[in-house]
C-alpha positions as CSV (number, residue, x, y, z in Angstrom):
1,X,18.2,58.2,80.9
2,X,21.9,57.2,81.0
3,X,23.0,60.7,81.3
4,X,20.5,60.7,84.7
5,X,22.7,57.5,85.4
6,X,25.6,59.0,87.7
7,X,23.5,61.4,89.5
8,X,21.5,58.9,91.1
9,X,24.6,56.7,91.8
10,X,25.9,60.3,93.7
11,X,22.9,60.4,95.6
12,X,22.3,57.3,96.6
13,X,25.9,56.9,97.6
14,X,25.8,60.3,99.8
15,X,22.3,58.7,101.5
16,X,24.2,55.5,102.4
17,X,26.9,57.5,103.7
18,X,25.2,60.2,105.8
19,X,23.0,57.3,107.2
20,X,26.2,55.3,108.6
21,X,27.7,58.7,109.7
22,X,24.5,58.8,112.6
23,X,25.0,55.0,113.8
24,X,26.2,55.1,116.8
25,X,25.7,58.7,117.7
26,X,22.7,60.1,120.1
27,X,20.9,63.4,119.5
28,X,20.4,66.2,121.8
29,X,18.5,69.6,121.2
30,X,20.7,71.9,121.9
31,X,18.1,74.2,123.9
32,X,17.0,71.1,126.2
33,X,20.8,71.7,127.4
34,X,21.5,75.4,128.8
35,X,21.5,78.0,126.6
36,X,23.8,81.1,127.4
37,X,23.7,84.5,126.5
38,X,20.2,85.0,125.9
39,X,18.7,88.1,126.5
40,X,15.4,87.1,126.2
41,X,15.1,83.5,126.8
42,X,11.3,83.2,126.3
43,X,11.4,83.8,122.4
44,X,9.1,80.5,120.7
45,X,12.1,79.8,118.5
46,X,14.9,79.5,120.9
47,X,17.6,80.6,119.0
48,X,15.9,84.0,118.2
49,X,17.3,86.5,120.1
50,X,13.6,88.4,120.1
51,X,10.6,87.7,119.7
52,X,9.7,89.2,116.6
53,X,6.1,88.7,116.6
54,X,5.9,90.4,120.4
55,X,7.7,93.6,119.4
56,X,6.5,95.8,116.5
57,X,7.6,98.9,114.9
58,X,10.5,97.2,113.4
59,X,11.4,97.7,109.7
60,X,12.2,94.0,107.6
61,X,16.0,94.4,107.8
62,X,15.7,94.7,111.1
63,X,13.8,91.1,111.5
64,X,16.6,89.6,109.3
65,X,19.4,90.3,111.8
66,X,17.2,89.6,115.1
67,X,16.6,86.3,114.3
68,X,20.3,85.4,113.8
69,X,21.7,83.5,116.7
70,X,25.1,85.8,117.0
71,X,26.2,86.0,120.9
72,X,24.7,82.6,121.8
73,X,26.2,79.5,123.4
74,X,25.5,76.5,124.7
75,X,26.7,74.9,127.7
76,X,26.7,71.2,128.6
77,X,29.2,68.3,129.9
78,X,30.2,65.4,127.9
79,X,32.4,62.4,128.2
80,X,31.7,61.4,124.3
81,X,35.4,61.1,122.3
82,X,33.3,63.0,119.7
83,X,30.8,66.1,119.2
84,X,28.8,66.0,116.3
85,X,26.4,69.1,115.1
86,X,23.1,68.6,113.5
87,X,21.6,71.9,112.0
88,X,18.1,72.8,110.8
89,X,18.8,76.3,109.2
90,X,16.5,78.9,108.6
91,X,18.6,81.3,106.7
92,X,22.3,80.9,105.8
93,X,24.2,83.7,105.4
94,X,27.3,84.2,102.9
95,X,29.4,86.6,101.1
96,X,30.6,88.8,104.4
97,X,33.9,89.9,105.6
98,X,33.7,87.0,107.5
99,X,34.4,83.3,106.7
100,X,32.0,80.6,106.9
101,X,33.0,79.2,110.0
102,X,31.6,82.5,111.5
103,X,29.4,83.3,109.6
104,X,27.2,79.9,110.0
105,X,29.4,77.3,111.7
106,X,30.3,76.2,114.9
107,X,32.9,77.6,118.1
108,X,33.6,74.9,120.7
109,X,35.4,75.9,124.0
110,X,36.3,73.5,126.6
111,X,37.0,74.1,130.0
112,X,41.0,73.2,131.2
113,X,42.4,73.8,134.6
114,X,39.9,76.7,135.3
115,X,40.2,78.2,131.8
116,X,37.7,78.5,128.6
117,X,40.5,77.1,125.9
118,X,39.5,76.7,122.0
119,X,38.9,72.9,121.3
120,X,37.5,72.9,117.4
121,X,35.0,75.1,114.6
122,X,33.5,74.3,111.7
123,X,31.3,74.5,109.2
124,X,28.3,72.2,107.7
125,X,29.5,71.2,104.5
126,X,27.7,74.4,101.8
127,X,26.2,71.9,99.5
128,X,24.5,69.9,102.2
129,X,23.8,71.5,105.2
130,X,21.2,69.1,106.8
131,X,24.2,66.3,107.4
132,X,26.4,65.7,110.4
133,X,28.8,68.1,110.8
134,X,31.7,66.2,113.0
135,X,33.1,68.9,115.1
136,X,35.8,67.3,117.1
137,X,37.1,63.8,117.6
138,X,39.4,61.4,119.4
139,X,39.1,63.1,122.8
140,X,40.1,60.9,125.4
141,X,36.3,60.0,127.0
142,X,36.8,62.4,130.4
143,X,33.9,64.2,131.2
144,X,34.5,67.5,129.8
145,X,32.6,71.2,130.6
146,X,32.2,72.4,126.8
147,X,30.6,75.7,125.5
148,X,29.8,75.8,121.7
149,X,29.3,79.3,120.3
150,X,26.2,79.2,117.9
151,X,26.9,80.9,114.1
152,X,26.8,85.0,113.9
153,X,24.9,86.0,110.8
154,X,22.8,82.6,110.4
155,X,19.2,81.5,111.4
156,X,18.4,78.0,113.1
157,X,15.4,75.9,113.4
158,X,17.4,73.4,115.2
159,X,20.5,72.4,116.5
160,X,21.1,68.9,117.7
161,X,24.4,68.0,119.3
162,X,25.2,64.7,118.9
163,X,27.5,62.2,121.0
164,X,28.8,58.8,121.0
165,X,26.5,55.6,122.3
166,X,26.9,55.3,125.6
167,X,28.6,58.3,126.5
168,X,26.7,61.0,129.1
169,X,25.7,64.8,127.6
170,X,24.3,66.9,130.2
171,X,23.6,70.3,130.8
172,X,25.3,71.9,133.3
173,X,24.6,75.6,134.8
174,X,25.4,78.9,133.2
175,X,29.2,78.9,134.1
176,X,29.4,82.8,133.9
177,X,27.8,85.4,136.5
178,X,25.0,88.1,136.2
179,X,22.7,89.5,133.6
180,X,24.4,92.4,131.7
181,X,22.7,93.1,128.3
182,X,24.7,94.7,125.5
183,X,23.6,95.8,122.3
184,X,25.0,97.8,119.6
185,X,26.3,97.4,115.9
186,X,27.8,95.0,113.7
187,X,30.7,95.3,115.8
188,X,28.7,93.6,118.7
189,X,27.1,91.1,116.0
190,X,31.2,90.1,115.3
191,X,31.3,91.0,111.4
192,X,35.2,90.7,111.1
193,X,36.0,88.0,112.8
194,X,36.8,84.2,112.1
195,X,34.9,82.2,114.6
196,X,32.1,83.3,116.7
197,X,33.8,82.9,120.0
198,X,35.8,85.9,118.9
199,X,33.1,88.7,119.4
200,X,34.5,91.2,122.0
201,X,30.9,90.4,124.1
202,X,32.2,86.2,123.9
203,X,35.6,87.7,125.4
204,X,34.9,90.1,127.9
205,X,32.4,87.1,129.2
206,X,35.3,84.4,129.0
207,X,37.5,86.6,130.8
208,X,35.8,88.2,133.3
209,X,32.9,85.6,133.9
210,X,30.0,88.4,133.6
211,X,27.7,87.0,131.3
212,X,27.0,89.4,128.5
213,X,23.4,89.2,126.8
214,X,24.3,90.4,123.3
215,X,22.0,91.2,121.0
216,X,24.6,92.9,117.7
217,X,22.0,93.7,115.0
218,X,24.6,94.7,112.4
219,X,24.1,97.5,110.7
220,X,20.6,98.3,112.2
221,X,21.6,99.8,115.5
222,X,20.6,103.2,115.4
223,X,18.7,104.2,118.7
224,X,15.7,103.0,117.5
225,X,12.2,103.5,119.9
226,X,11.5,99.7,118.6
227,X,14.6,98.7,119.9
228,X,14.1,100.7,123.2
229,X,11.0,99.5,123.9
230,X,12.3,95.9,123.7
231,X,15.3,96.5,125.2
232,X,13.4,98.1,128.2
233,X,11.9,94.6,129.0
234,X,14.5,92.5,129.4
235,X,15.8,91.2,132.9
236,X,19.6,92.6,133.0
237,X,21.4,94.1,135.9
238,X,22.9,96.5,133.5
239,X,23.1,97.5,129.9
240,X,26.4,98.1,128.0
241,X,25.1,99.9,124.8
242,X,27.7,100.0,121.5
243,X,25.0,102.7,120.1
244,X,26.9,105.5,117.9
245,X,28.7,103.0,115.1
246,X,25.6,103.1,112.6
247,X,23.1,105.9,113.4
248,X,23.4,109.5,112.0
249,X,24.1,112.7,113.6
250,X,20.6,113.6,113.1
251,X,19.3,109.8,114.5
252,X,21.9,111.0,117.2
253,X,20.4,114.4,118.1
254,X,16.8,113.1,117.7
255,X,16.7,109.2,119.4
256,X,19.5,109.6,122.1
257,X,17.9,110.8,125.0
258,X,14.2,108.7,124.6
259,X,16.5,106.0,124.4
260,X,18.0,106.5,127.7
261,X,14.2,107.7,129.0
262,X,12.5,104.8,127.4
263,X,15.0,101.9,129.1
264,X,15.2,104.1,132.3
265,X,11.6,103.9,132.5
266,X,11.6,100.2,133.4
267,X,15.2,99.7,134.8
268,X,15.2,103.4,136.9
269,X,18.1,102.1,139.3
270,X,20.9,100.0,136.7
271,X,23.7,101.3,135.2
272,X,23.6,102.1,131.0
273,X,27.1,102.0,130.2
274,X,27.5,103.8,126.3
275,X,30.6,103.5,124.4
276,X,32.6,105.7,122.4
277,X,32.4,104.4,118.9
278,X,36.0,103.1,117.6
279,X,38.4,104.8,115.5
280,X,37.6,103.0,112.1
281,X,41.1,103.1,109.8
282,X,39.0,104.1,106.3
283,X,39.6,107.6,107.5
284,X,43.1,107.0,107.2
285,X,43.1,108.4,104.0
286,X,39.9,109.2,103.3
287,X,39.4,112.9,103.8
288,X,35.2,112.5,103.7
289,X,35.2,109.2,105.9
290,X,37.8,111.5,108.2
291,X,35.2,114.4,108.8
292,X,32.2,112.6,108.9
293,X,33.7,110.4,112.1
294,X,35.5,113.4,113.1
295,X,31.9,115.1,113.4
296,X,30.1,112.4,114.9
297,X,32.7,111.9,117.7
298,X,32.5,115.7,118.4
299,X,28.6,115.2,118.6
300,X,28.5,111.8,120.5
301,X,30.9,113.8,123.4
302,X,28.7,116.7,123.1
303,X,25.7,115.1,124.1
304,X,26.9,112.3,126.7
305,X,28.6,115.1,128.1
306,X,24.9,116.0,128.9
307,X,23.7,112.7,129.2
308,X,25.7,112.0,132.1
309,X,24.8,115.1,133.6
310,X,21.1,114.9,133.0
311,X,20.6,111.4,133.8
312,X,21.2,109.6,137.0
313,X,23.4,106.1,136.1
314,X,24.4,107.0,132.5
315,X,27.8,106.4,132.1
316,X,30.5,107.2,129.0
317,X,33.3,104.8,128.8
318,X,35.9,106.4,126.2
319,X,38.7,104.2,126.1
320,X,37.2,101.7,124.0
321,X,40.2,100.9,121.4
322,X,40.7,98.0,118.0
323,X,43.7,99.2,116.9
324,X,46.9,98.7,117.4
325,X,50.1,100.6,117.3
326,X,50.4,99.8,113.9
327,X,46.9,100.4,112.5
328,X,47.0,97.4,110.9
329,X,44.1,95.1,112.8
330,X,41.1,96.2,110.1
331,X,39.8,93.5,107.7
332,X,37.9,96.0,105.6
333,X,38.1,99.5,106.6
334,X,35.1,99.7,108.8
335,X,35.3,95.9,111.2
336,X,38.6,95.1,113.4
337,X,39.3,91.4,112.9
338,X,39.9,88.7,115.7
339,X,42.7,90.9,117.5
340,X,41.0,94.1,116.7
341,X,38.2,92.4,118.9
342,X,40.6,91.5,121.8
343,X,42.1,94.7,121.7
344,X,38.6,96.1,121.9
345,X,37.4,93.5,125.1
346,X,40.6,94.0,127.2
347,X,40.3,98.1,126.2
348,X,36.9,98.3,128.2
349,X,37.1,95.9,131.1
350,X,38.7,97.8,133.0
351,X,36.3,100.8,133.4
352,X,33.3,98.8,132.6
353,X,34.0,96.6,135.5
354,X,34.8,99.7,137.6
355,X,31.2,101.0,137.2
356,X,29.6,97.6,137.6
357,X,31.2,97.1,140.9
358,X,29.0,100.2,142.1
359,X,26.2,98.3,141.7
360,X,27.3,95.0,143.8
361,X,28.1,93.1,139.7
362,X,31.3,91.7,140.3
């Protein structure tokens, strides 16, 4: 029993401590504040991005990635010095191209002069991830406008943002315009970056203040009818699909055009924006990775060529670019990192926003 002795000490010791590290701080759930970014904000867990149980013809992998919480936010006001996080996960994820901080943590923005500006991340501590992560402190008690970016590849139960005694937190309303839904690859989920506010969806929002609905589903975005059929029955204003980074040229050739028939079916009059697929620097050297994007790229032009043509409000936006000059904004071949991403935001915005305007989204 001695042996049993300093483990019980440990324990007892971290109780005492995660107990006093909650006096004095009050609890909110984060979806009684406002939740932003959802694309379907009826799902019975709220930070699900679908509800799984609604939509069938999905394959397990798929189900792992929906239910991660990548391209939501929450918005609220606080006048608290300090912001702590609470988390109930479902699923952690670990291992990626990504640190932890993105890959399960925590992204808070807060609003100066006008401007979204970075204000703290973090991470739940590994071994214990049911205790208070303190996210920022020593702010100095103004009522701030704050926007925490939820983890990218994680699941939550619960997420309870915690502030001071006798400070205010409040939700305050969406602070970005419109309902534009975007989904696409593990490039729209963010594998590559560092914090989740880094996505290129999270940027184009923060600097153009149209709300992007994101729904990344890493590696499982490949024209799927399951995905059209769910995608059909959202309320957007417009779609922005990242849809030729996974699939095959034979998905291509065979789930292109009843993806555009299935969404147009329901949404006959809003624009679906497609983007070219990046240039991805493991071709560099790589003569097979060369002609296999090589051939894809020659087959995605082909056919939006005739999309566009065939289909009234189908529109091909080619300029979209992560790399720069040098080459050198990769993390592992395949994902950009965090300027790889800001190249690729400020690359579209430009003609995206051109084409929204046509349709009064500005």
């Amino acid at each position: 029993m001695k042996h049993l002795l300093p483990v019980v000490i440990a324990l007892t010791l971290f109780a005492s401590l995660s107990a006093s590290a909650q006096e004095g701080i009050k609890y909110t759930e984060a979806a009684d504040l406002t939740l932003v970014g959802n694309l379907f904000p009826d799902t019975p867990n709220p930070y699900h991005r679908l509800d799984t149980a609604k939509y069938k013809g999905f394959e397990k992998k798929d189900l792992t990635v929906i239910v991660q919480s990548s391209g939501l936010s929450v918005a609220f006001k606080t006048d608290s010095k300090s912001i702590t996080i609470l988390t109930e996960y479902g699923y952690r994820r670990f291992g990626n191209f990504s640190p932890g901080v993105a890959l399960r943590g925590y992204d808070l923005y807060i609003k100066q002069d006008g401007k979204w500006l970075w204000a703290s991340s973090g991470t739940p501590d590994d071994k214990h991830p049911d205790t208070p992560l303190n996210l920022i402190q020593n702010m100095d008690g103004s009522m701030h406008e704050c926007l925490l970016y939820l983890p990218l590849y994680s699941e939550e139960r619960s997420v309870k943002i915690g502030v001071e005694e006798g400070s205010t937190i409040a939700a305050i309303p969406i602070p970005f315009r419109h309902r534009v839904g975007i989904f696409g690859s593990s490039f729209t989920h963010g594998g590559g970056t560092t914090r989740s506010g880094l996505t290129y969806p999270a940027i184009f929002t923060r600097d153009t203040g149209i709300q992007l609905l994101s729904l990344g589903v890493s590696g499982r975005s490949k024209l799927q009818p399951a995905f059209a059929r769910a995608l059909a029955d959202a309320d957007v204003e417009a779609y922005i699909f990242d849809a030729f980074s996974n699939p095959s040229l034979d998905q291509i050739r065979k789930y292109l055009f009843p993806f555009i028939e299935t969404i147009q079916a329901k949404h006959p009059d809003i624009p679906l924006i497609f983007l070219r697929s990046i240039y991805r620097e493991n071709r560099n050297f790589k003569m097979d990775k060369r002609k296999s994007e090589e051939d894809r790229m020659a087959l995605v032009e082909e056919m939006m060529k005739e999309a566009c043509k065939k289909y009234k409000n189908v529109y091909f936006v080619t300029s979209t670019n992560a790399t720069s000059p040098e080459h050198d904004t990769t993390v592992d071949g395949t994902h950009p990192g965090d300027y790889g991403y800001f190249l690729w935001a400020r690359s579209i915005e430009k003609p995206v926003l051109k084409i929204l305007r046509k349709y009064g989204i500005k």
